[in-house]
C-alpha positions as CSV (number, residue, x, y, z in Angstrom):
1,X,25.2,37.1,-42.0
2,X,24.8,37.2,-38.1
3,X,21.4,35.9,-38.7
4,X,22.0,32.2,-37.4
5,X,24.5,33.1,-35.1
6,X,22.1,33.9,-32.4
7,X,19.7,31.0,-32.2
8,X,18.6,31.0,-28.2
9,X,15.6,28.8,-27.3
10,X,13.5,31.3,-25.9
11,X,11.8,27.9,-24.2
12,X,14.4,27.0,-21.9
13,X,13.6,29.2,-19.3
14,X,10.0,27.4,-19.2
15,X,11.2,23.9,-19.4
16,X,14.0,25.1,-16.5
17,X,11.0,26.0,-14.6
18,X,8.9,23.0,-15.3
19,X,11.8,20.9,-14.0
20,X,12.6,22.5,-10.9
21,X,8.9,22.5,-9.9
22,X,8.7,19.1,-10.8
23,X,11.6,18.7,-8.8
24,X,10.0,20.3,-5.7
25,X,6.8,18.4,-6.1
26,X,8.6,15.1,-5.9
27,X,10.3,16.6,-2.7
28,X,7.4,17.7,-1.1
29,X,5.9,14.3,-2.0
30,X,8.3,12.2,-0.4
31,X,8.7,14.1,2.6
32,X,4.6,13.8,3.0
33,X,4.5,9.8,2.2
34,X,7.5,9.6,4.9
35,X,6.0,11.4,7.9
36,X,2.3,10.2,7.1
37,X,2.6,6.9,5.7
38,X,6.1,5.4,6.0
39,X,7.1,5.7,9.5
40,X,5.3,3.3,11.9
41,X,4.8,0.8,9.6
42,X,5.1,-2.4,11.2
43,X,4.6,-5.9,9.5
44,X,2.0,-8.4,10.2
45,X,4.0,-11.6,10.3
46,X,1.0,-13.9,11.3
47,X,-0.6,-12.6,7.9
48,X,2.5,-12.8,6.1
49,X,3.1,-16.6,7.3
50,X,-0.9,-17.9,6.9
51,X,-0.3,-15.8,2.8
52,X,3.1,-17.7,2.3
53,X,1.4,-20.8,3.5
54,X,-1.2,-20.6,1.4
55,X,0.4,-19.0,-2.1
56,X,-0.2,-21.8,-5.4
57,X,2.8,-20.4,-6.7
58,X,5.2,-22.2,-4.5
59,X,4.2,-25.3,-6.2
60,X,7.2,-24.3,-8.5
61,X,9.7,-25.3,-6.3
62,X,8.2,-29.5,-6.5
63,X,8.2,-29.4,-10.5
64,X,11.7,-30.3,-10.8
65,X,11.5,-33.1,-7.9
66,X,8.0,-34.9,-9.0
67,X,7.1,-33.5,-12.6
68,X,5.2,-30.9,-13.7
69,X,2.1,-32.8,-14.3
70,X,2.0,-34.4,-10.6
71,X,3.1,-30.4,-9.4
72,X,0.1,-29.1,-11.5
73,X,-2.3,-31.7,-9.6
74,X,-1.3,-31.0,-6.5
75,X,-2.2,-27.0,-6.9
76,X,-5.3,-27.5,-8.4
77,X,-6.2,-29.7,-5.8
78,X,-5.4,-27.5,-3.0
79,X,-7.1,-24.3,-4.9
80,X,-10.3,-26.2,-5.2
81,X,-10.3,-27.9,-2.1
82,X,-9.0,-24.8,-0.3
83,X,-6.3,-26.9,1.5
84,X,-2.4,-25.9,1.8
85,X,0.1,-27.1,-1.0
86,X,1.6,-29.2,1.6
87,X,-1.3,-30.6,2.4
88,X,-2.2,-31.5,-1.0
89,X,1.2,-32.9,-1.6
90,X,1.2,-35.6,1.4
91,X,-2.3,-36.4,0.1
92,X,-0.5,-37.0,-3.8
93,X,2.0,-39.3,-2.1
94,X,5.1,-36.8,-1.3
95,X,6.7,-36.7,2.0
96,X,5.7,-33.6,4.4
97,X,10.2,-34.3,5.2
98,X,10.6,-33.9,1.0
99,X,8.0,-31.6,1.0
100,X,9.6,-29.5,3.2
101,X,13.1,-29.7,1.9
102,X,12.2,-28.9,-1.4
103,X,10.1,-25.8,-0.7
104,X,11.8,-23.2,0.7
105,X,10.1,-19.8,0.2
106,X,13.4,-17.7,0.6
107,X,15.3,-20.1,-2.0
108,X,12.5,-18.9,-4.8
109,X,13.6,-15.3,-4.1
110,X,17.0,-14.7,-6.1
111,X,18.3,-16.5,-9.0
112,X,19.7,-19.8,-8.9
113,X,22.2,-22.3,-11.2
């Protein structure tokens, strides 16, 4: 009768193991990224400007102001061309003032109504 009464997981020890080593490796990882890799790192806001400038995507932000189909002409414009959006834009008729009130880089970053 005392048969089932005693049903230890003679594994749990292992997988306890397994789990704090796990544990420690991630430790001694993040502590190695941090004082090799993290710390120092400085951005390149020149690069990150001349990339925003130059990113398709934020042709987005025109569809709802000129259409999609006028939107989609001016990116593939500027892509083949190599030009910026706003660049192509002025050259499809929009405003560099509109064009510049509509696109706002930081406004495309959270959620909106």
């Amino acid at each position: 009768g005392s048969q089932g009464n005693f049903q230890l997981n003679v594994f749990k020890p292992v997988m306890a193991h397994a789990v704090l080593e796990s544990i420690r490796l991630l430790a001694d990882g993040s502590r190695s990224f941090s004082a090799h890799c993290a710390v120092g790192i400085e951005p390149n806001l020149e690069r990150i400007a001349a990339n925003l400038e130059s990113n398709l995507m934020l042709v987005t932000a025109l569809n709802r102001h000129i259409g999609y189909d006028l939107a989609a002409k001016i990116a593939k414009q500027a892509h083949k061309q190599g030009t910026s959006l706003r660049e192509s834009a002025v050259a499809n008729g929009v405003a560099g003032e509109d064009f510049d009130r509509w696109v706002i880089p930081g406004d495309m970053t959270h959620p909106s109504a």
